[in-house]
C-alpha positions as CSV (number, residue, x, y, z in Angstrom):
1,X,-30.4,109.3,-63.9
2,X,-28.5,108.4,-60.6
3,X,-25.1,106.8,-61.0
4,X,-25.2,102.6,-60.9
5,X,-22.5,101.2,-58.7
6,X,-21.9,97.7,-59.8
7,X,-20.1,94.6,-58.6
8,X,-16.6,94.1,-59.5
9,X,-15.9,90.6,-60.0
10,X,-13.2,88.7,-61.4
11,X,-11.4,91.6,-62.3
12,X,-14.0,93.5,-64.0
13,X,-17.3,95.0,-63.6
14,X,-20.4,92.7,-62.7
15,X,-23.9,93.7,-63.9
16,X,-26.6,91.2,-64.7
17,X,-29.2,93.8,-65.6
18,X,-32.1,93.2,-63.5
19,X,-31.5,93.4,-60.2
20,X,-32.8,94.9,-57.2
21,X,-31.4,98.4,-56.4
22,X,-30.1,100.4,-52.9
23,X,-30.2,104.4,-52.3
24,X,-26.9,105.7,-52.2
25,X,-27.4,109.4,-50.7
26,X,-24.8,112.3,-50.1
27,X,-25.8,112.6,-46.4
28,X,-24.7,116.6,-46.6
29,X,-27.3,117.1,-49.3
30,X,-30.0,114.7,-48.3
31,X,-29.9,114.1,-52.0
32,X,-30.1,110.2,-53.6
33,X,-27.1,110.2,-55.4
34,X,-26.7,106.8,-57.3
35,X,-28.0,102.8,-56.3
36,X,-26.1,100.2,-55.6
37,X,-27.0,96.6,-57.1
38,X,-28.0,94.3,-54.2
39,X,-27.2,90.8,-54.9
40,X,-29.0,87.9,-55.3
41,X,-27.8,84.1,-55.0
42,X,-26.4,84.0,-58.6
43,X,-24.1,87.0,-58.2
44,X,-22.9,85.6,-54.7
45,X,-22.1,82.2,-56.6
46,X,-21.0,84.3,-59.4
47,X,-18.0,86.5,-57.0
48,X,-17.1,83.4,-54.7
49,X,-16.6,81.2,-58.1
50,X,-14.2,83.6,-59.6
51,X,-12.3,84.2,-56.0
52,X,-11.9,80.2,-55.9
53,X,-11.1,79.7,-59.1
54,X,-8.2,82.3,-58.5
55,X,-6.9,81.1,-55.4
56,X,-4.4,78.3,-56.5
57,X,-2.4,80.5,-58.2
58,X,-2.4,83.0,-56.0
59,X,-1.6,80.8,-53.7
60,X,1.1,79.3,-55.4
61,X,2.6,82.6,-56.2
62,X,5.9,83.6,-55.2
63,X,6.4,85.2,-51.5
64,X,8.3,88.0,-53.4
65,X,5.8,88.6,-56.4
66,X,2.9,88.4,-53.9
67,X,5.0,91.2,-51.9
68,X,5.8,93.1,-55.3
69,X,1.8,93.6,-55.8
70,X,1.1,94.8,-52.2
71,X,3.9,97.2,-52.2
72,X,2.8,98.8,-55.4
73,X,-0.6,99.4,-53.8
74,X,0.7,100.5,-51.4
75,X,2.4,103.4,-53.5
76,X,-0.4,104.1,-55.5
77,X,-2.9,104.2,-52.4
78,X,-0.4,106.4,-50.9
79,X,-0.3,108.8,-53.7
80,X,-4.7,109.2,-54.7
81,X,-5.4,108.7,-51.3
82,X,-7.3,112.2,-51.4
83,X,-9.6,111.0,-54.1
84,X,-10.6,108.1,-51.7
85,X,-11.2,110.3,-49.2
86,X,-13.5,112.2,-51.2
87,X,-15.4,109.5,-52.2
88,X,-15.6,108.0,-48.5
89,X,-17.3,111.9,-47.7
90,X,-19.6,111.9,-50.6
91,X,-21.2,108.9,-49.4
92,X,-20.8,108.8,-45.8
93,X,-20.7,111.8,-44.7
94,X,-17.9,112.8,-42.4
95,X,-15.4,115.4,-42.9
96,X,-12.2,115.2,-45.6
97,X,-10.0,115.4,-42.5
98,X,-11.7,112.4,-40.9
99,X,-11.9,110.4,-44.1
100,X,-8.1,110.8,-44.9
101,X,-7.8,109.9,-41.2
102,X,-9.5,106.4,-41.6
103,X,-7.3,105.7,-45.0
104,X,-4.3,106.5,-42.9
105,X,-4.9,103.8,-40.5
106,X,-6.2,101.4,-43.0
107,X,-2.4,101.9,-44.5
108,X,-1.0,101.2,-41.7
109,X,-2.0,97.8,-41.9
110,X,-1.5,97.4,-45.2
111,X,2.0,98.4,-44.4
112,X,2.4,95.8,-41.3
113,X,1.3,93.4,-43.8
114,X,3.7,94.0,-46.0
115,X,6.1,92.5,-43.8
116,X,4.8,88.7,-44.0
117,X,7.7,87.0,-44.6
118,X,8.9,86.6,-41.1
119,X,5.4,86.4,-39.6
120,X,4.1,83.4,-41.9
121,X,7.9,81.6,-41.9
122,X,7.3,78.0,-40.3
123,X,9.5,76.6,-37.7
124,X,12.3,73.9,-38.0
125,X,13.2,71.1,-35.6
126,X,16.3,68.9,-36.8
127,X,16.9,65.0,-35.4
128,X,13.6,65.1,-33.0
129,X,14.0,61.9,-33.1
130,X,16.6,60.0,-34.4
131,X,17.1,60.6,-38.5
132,X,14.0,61.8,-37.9
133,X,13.1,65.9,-38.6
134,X,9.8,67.9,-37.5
135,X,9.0,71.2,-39.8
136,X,5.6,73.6,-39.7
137,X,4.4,75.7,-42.5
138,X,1.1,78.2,-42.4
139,X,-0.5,77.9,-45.4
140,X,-3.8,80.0,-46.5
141,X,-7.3,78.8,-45.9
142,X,-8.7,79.6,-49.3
143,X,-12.0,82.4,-50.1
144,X,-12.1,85.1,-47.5
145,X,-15.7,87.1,-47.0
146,X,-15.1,90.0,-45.6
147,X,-18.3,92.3,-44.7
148,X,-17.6,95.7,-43.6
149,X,-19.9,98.4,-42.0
150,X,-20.9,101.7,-43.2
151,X,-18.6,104.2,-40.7
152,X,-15.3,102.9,-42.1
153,X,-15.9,102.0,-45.7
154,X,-12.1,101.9,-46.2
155,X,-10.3,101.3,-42.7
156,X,-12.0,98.6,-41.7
157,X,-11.6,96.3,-45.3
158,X,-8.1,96.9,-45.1
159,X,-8.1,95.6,-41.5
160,X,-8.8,92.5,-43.2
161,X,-7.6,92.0,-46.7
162,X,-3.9,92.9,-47.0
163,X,-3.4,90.6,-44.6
164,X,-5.7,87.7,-46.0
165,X,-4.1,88.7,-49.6
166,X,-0.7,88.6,-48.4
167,X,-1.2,85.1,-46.8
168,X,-2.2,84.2,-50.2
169,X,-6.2,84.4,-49.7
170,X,-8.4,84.8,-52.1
171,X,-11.3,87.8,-50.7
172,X,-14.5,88.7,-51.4
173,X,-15.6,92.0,-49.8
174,X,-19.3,92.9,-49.3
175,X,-19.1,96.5,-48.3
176,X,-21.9,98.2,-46.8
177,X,-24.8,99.0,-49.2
178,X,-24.8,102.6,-47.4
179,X,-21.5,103.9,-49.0
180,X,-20.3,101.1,-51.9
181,X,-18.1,102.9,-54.0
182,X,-14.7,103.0,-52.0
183,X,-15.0,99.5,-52.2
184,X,-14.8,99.6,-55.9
185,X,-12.2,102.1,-55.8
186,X,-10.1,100.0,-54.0
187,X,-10.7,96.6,-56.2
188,X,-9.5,98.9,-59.1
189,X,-6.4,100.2,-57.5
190,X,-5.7,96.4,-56.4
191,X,-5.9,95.4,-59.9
192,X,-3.7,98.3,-61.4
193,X,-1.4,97.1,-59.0
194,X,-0.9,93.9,-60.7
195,X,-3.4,91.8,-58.7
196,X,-4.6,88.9,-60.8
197,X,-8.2,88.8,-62.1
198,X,-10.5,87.5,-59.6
199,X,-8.3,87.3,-56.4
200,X,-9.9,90.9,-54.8
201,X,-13.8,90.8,-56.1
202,X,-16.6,93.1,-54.5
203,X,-20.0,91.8,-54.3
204,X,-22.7,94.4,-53.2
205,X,-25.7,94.1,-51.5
206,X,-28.0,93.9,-48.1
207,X,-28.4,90.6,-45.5
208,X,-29.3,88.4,-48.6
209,X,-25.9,88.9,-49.8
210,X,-24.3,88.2,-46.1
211,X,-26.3,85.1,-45.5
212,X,-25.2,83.3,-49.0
213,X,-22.0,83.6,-48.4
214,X,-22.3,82.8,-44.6
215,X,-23.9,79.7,-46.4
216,X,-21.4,79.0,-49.4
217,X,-19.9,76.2,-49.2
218,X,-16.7,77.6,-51.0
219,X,-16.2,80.2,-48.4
220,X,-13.8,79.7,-45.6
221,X,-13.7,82.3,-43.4
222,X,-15.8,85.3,-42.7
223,X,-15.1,88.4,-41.4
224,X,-17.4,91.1,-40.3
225,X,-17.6,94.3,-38.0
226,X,-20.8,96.4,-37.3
227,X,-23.4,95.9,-34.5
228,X,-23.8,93.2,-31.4
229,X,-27.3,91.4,-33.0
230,X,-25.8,91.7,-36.4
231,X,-22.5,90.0,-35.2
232,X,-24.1,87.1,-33.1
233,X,-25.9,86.0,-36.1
234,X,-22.5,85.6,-38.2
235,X,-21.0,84.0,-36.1
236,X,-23.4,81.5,-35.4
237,X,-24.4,80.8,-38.8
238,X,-20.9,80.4,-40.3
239,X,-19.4,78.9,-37.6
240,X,-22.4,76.1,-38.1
241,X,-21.5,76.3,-41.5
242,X,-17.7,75.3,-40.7
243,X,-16.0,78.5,-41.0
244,X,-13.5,80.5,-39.2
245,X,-15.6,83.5,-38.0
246,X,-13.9,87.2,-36.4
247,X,-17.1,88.9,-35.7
248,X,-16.4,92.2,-34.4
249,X,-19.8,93.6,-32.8
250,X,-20.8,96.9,-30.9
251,X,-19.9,99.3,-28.1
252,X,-20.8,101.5,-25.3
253,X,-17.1,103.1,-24.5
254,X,-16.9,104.7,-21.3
255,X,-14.2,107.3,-20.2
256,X,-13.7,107.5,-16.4
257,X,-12.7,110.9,-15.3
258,X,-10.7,110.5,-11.6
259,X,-10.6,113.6,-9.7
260,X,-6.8,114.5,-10.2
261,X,-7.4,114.5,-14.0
262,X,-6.2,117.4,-15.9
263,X,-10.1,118.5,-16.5
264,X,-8.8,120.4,-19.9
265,X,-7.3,117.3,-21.0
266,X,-10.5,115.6,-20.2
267,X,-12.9,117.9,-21.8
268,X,-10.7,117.6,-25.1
269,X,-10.8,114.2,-25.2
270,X,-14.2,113.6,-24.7
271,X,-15.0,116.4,-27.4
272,X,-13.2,114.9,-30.1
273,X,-14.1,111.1,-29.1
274,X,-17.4,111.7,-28.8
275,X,-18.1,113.7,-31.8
276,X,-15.8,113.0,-34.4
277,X,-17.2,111.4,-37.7
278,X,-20.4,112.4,-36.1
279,X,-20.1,109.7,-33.0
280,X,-20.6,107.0,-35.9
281,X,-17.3,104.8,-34.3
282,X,-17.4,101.6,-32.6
283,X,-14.5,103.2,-30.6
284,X,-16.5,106.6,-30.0
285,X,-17.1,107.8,-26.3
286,X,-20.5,107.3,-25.0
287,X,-20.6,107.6,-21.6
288,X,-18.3,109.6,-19.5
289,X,-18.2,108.8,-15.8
290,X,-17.1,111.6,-13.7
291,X,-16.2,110.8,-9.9
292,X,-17.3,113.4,-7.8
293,X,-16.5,116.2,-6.9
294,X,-15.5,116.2,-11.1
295,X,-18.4,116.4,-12.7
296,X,-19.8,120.3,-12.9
297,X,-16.5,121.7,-13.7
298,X,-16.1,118.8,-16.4
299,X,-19.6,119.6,-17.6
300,X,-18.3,123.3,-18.1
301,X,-15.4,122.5,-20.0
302,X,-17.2,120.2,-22.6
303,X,-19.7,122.5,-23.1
304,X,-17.5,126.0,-23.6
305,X,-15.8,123.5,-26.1
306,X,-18.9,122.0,-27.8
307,X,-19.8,126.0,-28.5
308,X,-17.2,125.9,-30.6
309,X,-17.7,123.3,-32.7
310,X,-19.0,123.6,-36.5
311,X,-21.3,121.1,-37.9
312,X,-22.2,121.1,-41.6
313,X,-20.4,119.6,-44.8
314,X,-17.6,117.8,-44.8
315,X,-16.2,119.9,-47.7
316,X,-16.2,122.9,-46.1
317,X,-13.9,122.9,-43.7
318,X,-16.1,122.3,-40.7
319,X,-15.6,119.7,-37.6
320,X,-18.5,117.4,-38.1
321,X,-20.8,116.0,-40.9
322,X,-23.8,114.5,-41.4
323,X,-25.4,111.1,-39.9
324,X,-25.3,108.7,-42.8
325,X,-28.9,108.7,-43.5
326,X,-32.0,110.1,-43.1
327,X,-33.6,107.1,-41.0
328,X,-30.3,107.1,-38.9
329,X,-30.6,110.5,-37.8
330,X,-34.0,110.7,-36.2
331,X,-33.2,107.4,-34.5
332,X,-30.2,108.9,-32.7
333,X,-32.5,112.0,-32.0
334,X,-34.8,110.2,-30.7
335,X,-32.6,109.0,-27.7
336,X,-33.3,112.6,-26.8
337,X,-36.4,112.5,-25.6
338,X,-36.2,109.2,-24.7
339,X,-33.1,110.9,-21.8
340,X,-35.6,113.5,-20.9
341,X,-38.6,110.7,-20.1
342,X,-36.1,108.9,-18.1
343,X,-35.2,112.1,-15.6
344,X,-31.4,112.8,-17.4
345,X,-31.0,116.8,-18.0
346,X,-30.1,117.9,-22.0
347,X,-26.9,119.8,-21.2
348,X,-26.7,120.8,-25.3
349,X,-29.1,119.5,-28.0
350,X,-27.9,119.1,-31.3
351,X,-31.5,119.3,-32.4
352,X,-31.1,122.9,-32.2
353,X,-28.2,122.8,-34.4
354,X,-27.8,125.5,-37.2
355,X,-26.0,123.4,-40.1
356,X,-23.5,124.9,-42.9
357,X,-24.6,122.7,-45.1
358,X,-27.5,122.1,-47.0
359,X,-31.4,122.2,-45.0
360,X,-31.9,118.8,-46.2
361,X,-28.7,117.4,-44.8
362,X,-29.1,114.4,-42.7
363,X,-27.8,116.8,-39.7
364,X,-27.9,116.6,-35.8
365,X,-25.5,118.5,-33.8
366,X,-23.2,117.4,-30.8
367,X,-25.6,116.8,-27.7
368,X,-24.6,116.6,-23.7
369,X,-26.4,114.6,-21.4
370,X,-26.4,115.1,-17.9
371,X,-27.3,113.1,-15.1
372,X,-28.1,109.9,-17.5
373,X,-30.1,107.1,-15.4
374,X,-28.3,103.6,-15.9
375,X,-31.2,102.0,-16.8
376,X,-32.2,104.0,-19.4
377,X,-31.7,103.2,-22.7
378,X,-30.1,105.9,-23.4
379,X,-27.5,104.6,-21.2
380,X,-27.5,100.8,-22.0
381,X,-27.9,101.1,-26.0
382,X,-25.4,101.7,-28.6
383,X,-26.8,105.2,-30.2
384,X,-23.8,105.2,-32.7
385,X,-24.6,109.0,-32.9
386,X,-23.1,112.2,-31.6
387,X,-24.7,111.8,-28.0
388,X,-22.4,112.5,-25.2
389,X,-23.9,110.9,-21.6
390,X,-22.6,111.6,-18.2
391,X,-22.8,109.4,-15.7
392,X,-22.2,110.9,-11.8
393,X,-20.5,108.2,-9.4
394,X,-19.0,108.5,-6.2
395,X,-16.2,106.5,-6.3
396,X,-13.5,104.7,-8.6
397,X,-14.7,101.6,-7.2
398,X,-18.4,102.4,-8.0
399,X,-17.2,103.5,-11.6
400,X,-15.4,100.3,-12.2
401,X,-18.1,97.8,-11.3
402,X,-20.2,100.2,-13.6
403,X,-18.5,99.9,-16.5
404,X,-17.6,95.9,-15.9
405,X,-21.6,95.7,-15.5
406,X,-22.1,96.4,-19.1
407,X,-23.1,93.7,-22.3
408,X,-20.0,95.5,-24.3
409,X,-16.6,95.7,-23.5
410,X,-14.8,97.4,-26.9
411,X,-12.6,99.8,-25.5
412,X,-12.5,102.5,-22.4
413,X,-10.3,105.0,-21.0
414,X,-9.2,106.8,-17.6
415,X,-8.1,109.7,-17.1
416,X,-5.7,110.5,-14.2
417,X,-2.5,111.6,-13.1
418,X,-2.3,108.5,-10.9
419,X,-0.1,106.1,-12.0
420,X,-1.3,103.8,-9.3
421,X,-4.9,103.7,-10.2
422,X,-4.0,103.9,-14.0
423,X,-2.4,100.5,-13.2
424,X,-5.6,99.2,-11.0
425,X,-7.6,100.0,-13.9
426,X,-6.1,98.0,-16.9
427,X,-5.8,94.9,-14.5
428,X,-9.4,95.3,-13.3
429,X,-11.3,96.5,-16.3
430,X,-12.9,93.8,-18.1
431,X,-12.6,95.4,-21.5
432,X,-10.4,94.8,-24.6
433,X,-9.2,98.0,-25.5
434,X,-7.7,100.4,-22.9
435,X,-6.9,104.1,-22.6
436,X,-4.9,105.8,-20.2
437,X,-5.1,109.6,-20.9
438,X,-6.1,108.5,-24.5
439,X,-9.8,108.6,-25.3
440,X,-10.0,106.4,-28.4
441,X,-7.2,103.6,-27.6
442,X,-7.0,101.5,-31.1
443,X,-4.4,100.0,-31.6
444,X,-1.2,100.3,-33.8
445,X,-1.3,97.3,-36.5
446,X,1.6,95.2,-35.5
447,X,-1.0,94.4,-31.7
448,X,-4.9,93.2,-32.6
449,X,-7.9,95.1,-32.2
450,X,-10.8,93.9,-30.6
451,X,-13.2,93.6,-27.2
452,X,-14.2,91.5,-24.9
453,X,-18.4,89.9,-23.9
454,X,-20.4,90.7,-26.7
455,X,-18.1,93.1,-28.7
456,X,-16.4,90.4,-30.1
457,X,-17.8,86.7,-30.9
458,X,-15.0,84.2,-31.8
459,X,-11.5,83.8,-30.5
460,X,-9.5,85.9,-32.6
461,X,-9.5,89.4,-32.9
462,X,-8.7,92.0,-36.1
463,X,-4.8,92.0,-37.2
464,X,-2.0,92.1,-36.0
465,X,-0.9,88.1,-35.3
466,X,-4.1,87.2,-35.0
467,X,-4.7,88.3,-38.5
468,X,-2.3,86.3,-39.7
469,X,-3.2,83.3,-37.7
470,X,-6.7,83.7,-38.8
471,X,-6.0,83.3,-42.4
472,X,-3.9,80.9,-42.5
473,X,-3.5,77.0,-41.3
474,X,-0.5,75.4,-39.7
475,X,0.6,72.1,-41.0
476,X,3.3,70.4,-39.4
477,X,5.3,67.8,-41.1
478,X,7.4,64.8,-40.1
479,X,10.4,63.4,-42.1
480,X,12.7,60.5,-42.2
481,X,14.7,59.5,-45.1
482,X,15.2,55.9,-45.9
483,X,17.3,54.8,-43.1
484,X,17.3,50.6,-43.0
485,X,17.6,50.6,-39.1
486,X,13.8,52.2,-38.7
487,X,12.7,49.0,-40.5
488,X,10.4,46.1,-39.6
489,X,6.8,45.9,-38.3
490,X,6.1,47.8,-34.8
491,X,2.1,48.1,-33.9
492,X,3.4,49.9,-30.7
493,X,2.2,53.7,-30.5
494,X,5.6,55.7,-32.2
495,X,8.1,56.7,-29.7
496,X,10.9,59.4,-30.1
497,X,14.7,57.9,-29.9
């Protein structure tokens, strides 16, 4: 019998029995693997209870034991990290070098959050008015939802919850149904750490799950990455519901190729952001647009490299994994011949691909497309597989208003050894994230991560200061001490003296 992968809430295991029950699959194996409990509106009340009922105390804990906890995770996630990454390949798919990647820049969050103190100290205004003082304090909002996609089952919670914890949030994490466990992992490590019961609780489970606690009442603030549709409805149904929302939606990165690039630079980049962790990144490069005379030599380049590239399990040492599941793959294939249909050229087809790994693997090889009609959908949707488009254009002014033309605007890159049209680019391009000579521009954790149109609905993007503004509320407060001049009745608006 397959492995059960239950809830962890309050500080310990959940598992009401019945309940309806997710595949879990090893995508390398195409083997079912364990099932995840899906909740139902008991276990969602059940997991924000025991978050609320922890929060005051949390809350009220010390800046420096709060710190204490964090810091300790911190060393303990630093030192078992390889088991997580394990775990994150098991379920998902990509390669132990990729997974260990993700966990790195997860910690790095964790470690800008470590240093909350100075961001969440108020301000201090002496005599604003005469005896009279002005003061501001950020205080935490209360039960944080956090709902996190499959591709980054353990980057993209601790975009969100080191931060909310070290504000002194209470969080409940619904991690994707698709790969559960390093969700678990993580509540347990938290709670080694010396994390009180019920302050860090994981509740499992599919869009039921999502929309209770979009609903709850208790909740205060959602956060959520994963696709555009997905997004929109989050935010429009929490924010209806009175809470803060960051909802962080999909992509369709382009990477504009000038001319004077260096074309082996290029062809690198657009390898490894194209195809690593299987194109399965909201950051991944989609679409290159090459301005001509660039794009046939380009074209070589990626493809010599593409030769070279091993696709099979992510335990064996090779470049690129699985898809994540079964249904996922022959999606993205599809796209295939939906390019052909549409008049773009299959440059490589990772159809063809011969996996190491085994034959029931969930496998599709890099693919190039050539010549890629912009209004195909190829071209306008977000594949969120290893499909590589290029896109010919005759002009950096043409390539521009292309990309700007687009639904998304997550991130994009240019590559050039002009400093002067480098410079055009970040002021013109209306996207959030930009590369220059870097393919996959996320940035460091002490800036924020996040797009602009419909990669990202509400105002306030993933960590950084906005993290920390986004879990917390600013009071300001007023004080006067008895002072028998300020006496007497005055209806008049109050004026500062």
């Amino acid at each position: 019998m397959s492995e059960r992968i239950v809830h962890w809430i309050g500080g310990k295991e959940h598992d009401p029995g019945e309940s309806r029950l997710g595949p879990v699959y090893d995508p390398a194996l195409g083997t079912r693997t364990a099932s995840v409990l899906l909740a139902d509106a008991a276990e969602v009340d059940a997991a924000v209870a025991a978050a609320a009922a922890a929060f005051p105390a949390w809350r009220d804990t010390s800046i420096a034991k709060r710190q204490a906890v964090l810091f300790t995770f911190r060393e303990l996630l630093n030192a078992r990290r390889n088991e997580l990454a394990e775990i994150i390949t098991r379920e998902h798919g990509k390669v132990l070098s990729d997974a260990l990647g993700e966990i790195v820049r997860g910690q790095e969050v964790l470690e800008f959050a470590l240093g909350f103190p100075e961001v969440l100290k108020g301000a201090y205004t002496q005599n604003a008015s005469t005896g009279v003082d002005v003061h501001s304090i950020r205080q935490p909002i209360g039960v944080a939802a956090i709902v996190s996609p499959f591709n980054f089952p353990a980057m993209v919670p601790m975009w969100f919850f080191p931060i909310a914890l070290a504000a002194g949030n209470s969080v409940v994490l619904k991690p994707s149904e698709k790969d559960p466990s390093a969700a678990v992992w993580l509540a347990r490590l938290l709670a080694e750490a010396g994390l009180p019961d019920g302050v860090f609780n994981v509740l499992h489970g599919d869009r039921a799950a999502v929309d209770g606690l979009l609903a709850h009442p208790d909740v205060a603030s959602v956060s959520f990455v994963g696709s555009t549709p997905i997004a929109r409805h989050i935010y429009q149904t929490a924010a209806a519901n009175g809470k803060r929302v960051q909802a962080l939606g999909g992509a369709k990165n382009h990477m504009l190729v000038l001319p004077d690039a260096d074309l082996d630079l290029a062809a690198d980049a657009a390898v490894n952001a194209g195809f690593g962790s299987a194109g399965e990144r909201c950051m991944a490069i989609s679409v290159v647009v090459a301005v001509e005379p660039v794009a046939d030599p380009l074209i070589a380049r990626i493809t010599e490299r593409m030769r070279g590239l091993r696709t099979g399990d992510g335990r064996r040492g090779c470049d690129m994994g699985p898809l994540v599941t079964r249904e996922h793959r022959d999606r993205v294939a599809g796209y295939l011949d939906v390019a052909v249909s549409d008049g773009a050229t299959v440059v490589v087809d990772g159809r063809d691909v011969v996996a190491d790994g085994a034959p029931e693997g969930f496998w599709l090889g890099p693919t190039l497309l050539d010549k890629v009609p912009t209004a195909s959908r190829v071209y306008t949707d977000e594949i969120f597989g290893p499909v590589l488009s290029v896109v010919r254009v005759g002009s950096y002014e043409e390539a521009v208003a292309l990309i700007n033309s687009g639904a998304f605007g997550n991130g994009t890159a240019i590559f050039t050894n002009d400093g002067g049209a480098a410079r055009r680019f970040q002021l013109e391009v209306e996207v959030g994230m930009v590369g220059i000579n870097v393919p996959i521009p996320v940035p460091v954790a002490y800036h924020s991560f996040g797009g602009w149109k419909e990669s990202l609905f509400g105002d306030t993007k993933a960590y950084g200061a906005d993290g920390f503004r986004f879990f917390t509320r600013e009071k300001a407060v007023t004080t006067r001490w008895l002072d028998p001049s300020h006496g007497g009745i005055n209806l008049g608006f109050p004026q500062n003296t």
